[in-house]
C-alpha positions as CSV (number, residue, x, y, z in Angstrom):
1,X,31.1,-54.2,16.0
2,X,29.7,-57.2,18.2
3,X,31.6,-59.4,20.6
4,X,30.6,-62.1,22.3
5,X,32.1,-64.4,25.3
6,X,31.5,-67.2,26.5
7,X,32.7,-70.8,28.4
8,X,32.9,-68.6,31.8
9,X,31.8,-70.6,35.1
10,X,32.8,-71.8,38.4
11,X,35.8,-74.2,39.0
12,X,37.7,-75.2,42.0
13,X,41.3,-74.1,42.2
14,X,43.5,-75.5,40.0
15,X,41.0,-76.2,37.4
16,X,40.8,-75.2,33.9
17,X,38.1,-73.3,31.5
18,X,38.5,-72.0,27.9
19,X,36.8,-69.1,27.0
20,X,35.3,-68.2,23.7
21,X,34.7,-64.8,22.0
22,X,32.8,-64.4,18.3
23,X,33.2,-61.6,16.0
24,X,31.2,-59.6,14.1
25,X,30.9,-56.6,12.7
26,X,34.3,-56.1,11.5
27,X,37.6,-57.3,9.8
28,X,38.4,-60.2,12.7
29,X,41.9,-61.2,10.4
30,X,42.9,-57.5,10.2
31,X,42.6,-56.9,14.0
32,X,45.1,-57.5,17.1
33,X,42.9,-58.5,20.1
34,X,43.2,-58.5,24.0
35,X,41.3,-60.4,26.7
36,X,40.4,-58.2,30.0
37,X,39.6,-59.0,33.1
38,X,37.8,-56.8,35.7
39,X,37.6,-58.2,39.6
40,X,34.9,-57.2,42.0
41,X,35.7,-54.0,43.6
42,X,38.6,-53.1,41.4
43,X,39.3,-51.7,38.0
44,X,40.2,-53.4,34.4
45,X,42.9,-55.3,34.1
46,X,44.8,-56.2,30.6
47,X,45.4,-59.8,30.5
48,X,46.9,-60.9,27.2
49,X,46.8,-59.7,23.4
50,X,47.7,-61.2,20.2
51,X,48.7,-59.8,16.9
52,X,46.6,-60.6,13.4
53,X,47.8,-63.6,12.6
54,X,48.4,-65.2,15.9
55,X,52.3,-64.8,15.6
56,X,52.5,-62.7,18.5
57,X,50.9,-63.0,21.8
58,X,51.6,-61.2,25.0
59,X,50.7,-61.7,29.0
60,X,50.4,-60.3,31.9
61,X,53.0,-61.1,35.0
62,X,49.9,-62.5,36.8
63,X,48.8,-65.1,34.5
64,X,51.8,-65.6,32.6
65,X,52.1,-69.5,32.3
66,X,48.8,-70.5,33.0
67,X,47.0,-68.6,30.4
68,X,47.0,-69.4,26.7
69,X,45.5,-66.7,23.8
70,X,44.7,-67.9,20.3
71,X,42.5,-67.0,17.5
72,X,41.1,-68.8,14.6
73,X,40.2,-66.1,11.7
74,X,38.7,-68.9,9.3
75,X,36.2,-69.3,12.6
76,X,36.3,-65.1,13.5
77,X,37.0,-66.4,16.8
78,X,39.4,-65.4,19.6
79,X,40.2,-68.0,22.7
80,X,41.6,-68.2,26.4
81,X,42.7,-71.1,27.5
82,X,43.3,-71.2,31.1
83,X,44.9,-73.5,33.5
84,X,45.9,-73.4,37.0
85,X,43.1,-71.1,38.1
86,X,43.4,-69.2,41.0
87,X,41.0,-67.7,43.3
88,X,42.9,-64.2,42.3
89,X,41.5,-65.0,38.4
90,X,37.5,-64.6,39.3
91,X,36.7,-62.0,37.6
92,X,34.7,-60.6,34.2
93,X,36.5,-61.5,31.7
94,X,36.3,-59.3,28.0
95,X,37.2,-60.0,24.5
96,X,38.6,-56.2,23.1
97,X,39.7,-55.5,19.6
98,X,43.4,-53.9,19.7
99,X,46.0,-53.7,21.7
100,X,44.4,-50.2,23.2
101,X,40.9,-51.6,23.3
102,X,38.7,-49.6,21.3
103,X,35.7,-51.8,22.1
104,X,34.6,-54.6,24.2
105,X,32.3,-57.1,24.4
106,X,29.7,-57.4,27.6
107,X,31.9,-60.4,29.3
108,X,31.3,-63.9,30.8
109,X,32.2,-64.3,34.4
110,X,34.8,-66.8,35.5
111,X,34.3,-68.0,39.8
112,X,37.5,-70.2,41.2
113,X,35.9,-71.5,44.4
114,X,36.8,-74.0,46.7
């Protein structure tokens, strides 16, 4: 199993990234996925998940609103769209596989810095 994030960086607050995560390694169609997030000095924090097909997707209070989950299993790929960033979203940010990760990838880091 092998994921792999990118499109992290630094933006200003109120700015926008998407985020990127390829699959390998496994059935992407047959698996729900999550995006993490871990901030310095504290512990992981589930963000959002989506079911197989794409019908389903869930969010965190935090970043409910500003955050957007989607997949594209023709391109084994899994995205975050995110808006409104606030400095309270820098962080790590992981592609998983389930709802209960059982794996993750090794994360790209997202900076919102005035």
């Amino acid at each position: 199993v092998q994921l792999v994030e990118s499109g992290g960086g630094m933006v200003q607050p109120g700015g926008s990234l998407r985020l990127s995560c390829g699959a390998s390694g496994f059935t992407f169609s047959n698996s729900d996925m999550s995006w993490i997030r871990q901030a310095p000095g504290k512990g992981p924090e589930w963000v959002s998940g989506i079911n197989t097909d794409g019908g389903r997707t869930l969010y965190a209070d935090s970043v409910k609103g500003r955050l957007t989950i989607s997949r594209d299993n023709a391109k084994n790929t899994l995205y975050l769209q995110m808006n409104v960033l606030k400095l309270e979203d820098t962080a790590l940010y992981y592609c998983a596989r389930g709802w209960n990760p059982d794996c993750w990838g090794q994360g790209t880091q997202v900076t919102v810095s005035s």
